[in-house]
C-alpha positions, 0 to 999 in steps of 0.5 A: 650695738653698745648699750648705756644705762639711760640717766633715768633722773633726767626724765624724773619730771616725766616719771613722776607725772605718768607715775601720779596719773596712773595712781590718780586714775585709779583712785578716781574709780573708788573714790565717791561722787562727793569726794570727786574734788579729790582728782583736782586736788592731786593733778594739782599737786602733781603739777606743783611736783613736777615743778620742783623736780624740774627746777633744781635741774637748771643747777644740776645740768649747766651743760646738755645732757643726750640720754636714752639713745640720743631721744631725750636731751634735758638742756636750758631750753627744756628746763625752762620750757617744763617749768613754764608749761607745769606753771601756765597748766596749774592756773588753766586747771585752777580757773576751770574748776567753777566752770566745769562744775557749773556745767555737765562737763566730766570733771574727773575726766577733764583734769586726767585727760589734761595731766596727760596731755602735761605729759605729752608737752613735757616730752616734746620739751626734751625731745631729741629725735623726731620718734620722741617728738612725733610721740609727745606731739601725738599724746598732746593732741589726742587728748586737746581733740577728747576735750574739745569734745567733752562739752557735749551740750554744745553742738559747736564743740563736737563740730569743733572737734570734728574739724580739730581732728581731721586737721590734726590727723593731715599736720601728722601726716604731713610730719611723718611723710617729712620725717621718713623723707629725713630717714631716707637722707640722713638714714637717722632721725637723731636731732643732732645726726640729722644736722650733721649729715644735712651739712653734708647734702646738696639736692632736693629732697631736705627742702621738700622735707623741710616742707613738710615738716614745717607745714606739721609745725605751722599747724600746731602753732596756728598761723597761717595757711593752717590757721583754719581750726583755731577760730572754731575750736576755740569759739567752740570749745568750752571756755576752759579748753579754749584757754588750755590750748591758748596756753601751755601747749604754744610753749610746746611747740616753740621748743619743738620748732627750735629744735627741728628748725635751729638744731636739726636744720641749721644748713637750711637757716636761709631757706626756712627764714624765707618761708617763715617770713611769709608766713609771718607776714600773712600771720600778722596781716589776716589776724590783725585784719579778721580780728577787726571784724569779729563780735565774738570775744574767744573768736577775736582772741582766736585770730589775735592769737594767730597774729602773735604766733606770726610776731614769734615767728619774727624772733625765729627767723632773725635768729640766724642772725642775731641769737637775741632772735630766739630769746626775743621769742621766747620771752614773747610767746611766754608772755602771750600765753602769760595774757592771752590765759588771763583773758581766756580766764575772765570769760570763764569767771564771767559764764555763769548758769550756762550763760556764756559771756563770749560776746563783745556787748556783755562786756559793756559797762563792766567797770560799773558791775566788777571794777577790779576784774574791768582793771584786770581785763584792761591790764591784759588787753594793753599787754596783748596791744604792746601798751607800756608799761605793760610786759607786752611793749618790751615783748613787742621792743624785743622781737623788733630790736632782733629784726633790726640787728638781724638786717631786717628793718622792713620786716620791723616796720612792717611789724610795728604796723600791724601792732598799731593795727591790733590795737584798734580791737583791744582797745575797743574792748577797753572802751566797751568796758569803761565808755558803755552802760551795760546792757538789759539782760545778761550784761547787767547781771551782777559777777560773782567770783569766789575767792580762789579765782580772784587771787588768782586773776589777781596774779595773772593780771599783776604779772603782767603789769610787774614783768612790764615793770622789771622785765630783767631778770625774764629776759635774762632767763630766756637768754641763757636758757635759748641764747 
């Protein structure tokens, strides 16, 4: 066999984030109980590192770049992938500190515990055969079962993680039994082998991979038919968690799914475009409709969500043909996550004294108690609704104009229907806030913010209307970087 000297600078952002990890672990030991906020202080700036070696990167490498015996590729699509991931990571750790340390949650173990799972999403980011996926999706979701868990006074947490765990354990089965199925085929597990022999094969047994391995994804995307963990565990988890998993991780598993669907199974476009038409479909049926019915704000955002990832779906599988389809969405599932964590980090700004805000009636009359947080909450409900001017709408216009180039105008139709739909229970929450008095008890209580979190929820919420506003230049960036 002949051996290549790996391009080590092309996993510099990697190094650079297990390197801070180790170091921040041990610091985390000596270091004492008052001085604790040291450990947020550096998964901070290693996540602000991490971002500024990845970003001169779009520069360095215009063209791909394979290293490390064929696992690792660090293209447009991982590059841009890090950097969304490292920037939507910062703002979950920055809103779960007050939380955190109101609670008797492990705050030292909290923010190590995400660094790594930082680390686990950078490496499925750039992975180029299914043995680095397998292990960046492993390392990610080993540490998202420790956190659910780590809210310990909370019976719904452990719950939570209990089913979190089983589920998760079955969707790696599920991925490895598809993977050694595609070893037995191609006889390599290389993305860009796998495609190359895939051409070439005419029986069953890539299909029944492609099973698989497509349930494995469908599951760490949470759309349906294995879509029954989310609504606990993000009702369960501390507020938090709910918003990391809602966030970084969505933009993880977009990256892995183009690059098991779009670069190692191009020769089965038509049989997977089938699939995911299903499972858009009944995404986005049973998430808008289950929504509806939900008293539990997390809980309704939990089934939003899983109609989301069924509009994501909608720009794969148009894709084929219209490459526009993968850049829609892209820049659809970067803007969810972009919202769905503004929304997450309200409720956390609003759980104060081991009081949990998660209900819909304790956002009654919000605009009397906190105007501008009222004005946020409103900014990104109309996002996740496709209210222009709002960056949703041109999310939302984007994912149906592919559709329609793509030949698919029922599938438009259809999509536009279930958004009129989803936007009964957003707008409803809008209503409760700005049409309701607040009521007795912990609905009148007055909201309290300091001022990190409010420049920060600022950000989240203006982001969201500037994007809708001059949406260009994002749009543009998904283009090159998945077109």
């Amino acid at each position: 066999m002949n051996f290549s000297m790996p391009q080590f600078s092309a996993a510099l952002p990697e190094m650079f984030i297990l390197s801070m990890a180790c170091i921040i672990l041990l610091v985390d030991v000596f270091v004492a109980e008052r001085y604790r906020f040291v450990t947020y202080l550096l998964v901070q700036l290693t996540l602000i590192g991490a971002f500024f070696i990845t970003l001169p990167q779009y520069r360095e490498y215009p063209e791909p770049i394979i290293t490390f015996g064929g696992n690792y590729i660090v293209d447009k699509l991982a590059i841009l992938s890090k950097l969304f991931i490292y920037v939507f990571s910062f703002f979950a750790f920055a809103y779960a500190r007050d939380y955190i340390k109101s609670r008797r949650i492990a705050r030292s173990e909290y923010y190590l515990l995400g660094l790594f799972s930082v680390l686990g999403m950078s490496v499925m980011a750039s992975a180029y055969s299914f043995l680095t996926i397998y292990l960046g999706l492993e390392l990610l979701s080993l540490v998202l079962y420790a956190m659910v868990a780590m809210y310990k006074e909370s019976d719904l947490a452990v719950e939570a993680a209990m089913k979190y765990f089983v589920l998760g354990a079955l969707a790696s089965g599920l991925l490895l039994y598809g993977i050694s199925l595609l070893y037995g085929v191609t006889g390599d597990i290389q993305i860009g082998t796998v495609a190359q022999v895939l051409e070439k094969q005419q029986n069953m047994v890539p299909l029944v991979a492609l099973i698989f391995v497509l349930g494995a994804l469908i599951f760490k995307f949470g759309a349906v038919p294995f879509h029954m963990w989310v609504p606990d565990v993000y009702q369960g988890a501390s507020t938090p968690t709910t918003l990391f998993i809602a966030s970084a991780p969505k933009v993880a598993a977009f990256a892995i799914t183009i690059r098991v669907l779009v670069q190692a199974m191009p020769s089965l476009s038509v049989t997977w475009g089938h699939v995911l038409i299903v499972i858009a479909i009944l995404s986005m049926f049973l998430g808008n409709l289950l929504a509806i019915a939900q008293s539990n704000l997390k809980r309704m955002l939990a089934y939003s969500s899983i109609a989301h990832i069924g509009y994501t779906l909608l720009g794969i599988l148009a894709g084929p043909y219209d490459p526009q389809g993968y850049s829609a969405a892209m820049f659809y599932i970067s803007t969810y996550v972009l919202v769905a964590a503004g929304a997450f980090a309200i409720i956390s700004i609003m759980s104060k004294e081991g009081i949990e805000f998660d209900k819909l009636d304790d956002y009654r009359g919000l605009n009397a108690r906190n105007p501008w947080l009222a004005f946020m909450m409103l900014l990104l409900l109309f996002s996740m609704a496709g209210v222009p001017p709002t960056v949703g709408f041109f999310a939302k216009l984007g994912l149906l104009e592919a559709l329609v180039q793509a030949d698919y105008v029922w599938l438009a139709v259809l999509a536009l229907i279930f958004a009129l739909i989803g936007a009964y229970y957003y707008l409803r929450v809008v209503m409760l806030m700005y049409f309701e008095e607040p009521v007795d008890g912990v609905g009148s209580l007055p909201v309290i913010m300091s001022a990190d979190m409010r420049i920060a929820i600022s950000i989240n919420g203006a982001a969201a209307l500037l994007l809708g506003l001059l949406p260009s230049f994002f749009i543009d960036l998904c283009r090159i970087s998945v077109g």
